[in-house]
C-alpha positions as CSV (number, residue, x, y, z in Angstrom):
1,X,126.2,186.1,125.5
2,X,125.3,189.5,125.8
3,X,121.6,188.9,124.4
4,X,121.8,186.0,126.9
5,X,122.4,188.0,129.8
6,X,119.4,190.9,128.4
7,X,117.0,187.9,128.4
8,X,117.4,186.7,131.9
9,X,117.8,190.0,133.2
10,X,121.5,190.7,134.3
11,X,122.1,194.7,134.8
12,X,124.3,196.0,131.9
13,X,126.3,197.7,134.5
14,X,127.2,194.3,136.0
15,X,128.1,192.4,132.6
16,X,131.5,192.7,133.5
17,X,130.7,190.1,136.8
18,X,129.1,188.3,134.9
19,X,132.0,187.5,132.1
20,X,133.6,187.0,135.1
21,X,132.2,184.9,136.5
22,X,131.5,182.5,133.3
23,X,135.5,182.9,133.4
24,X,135.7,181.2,136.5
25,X,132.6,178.2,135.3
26,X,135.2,178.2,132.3
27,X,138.1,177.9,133.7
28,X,137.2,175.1,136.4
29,X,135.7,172.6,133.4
30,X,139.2,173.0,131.6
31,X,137.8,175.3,128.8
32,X,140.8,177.6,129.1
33,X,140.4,179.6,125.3
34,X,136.8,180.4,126.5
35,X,137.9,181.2,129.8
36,X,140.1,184.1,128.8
37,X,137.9,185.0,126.2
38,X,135.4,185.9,129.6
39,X,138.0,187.7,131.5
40,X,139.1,189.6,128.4
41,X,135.4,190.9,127.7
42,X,134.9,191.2,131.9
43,X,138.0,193.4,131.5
44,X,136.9,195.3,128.5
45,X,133.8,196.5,130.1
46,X,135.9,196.9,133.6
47,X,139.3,197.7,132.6
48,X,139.7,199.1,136.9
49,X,137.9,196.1,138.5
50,X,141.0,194.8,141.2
């Protein structure tokens, strides 16, 4: 997802927002394991994020 995020130009500063947000996409279509699997890397890169 990472190489993903590179290509279309997300700023590696803000990958953390963007697991997050793929958490949330996740979450809503009932993909719950790939959902957490988002928030766990958003809170890997972000461990202070609220």
């Amino acid at each position: 997802m990472i190489a993903y995020a590179q290509g279309i130009g997300i700023n590696s500063k803000k990958y953390w927002a963007y697991y997050h947000t793929l958490g949330g996409i996740f979450r809503e279509n009932n993909l719950y394991g790939e959902a957490i699997e988002a928030y766990y890397q958003a809170i890997k890169i972000k461990p202070d994020f609220p």
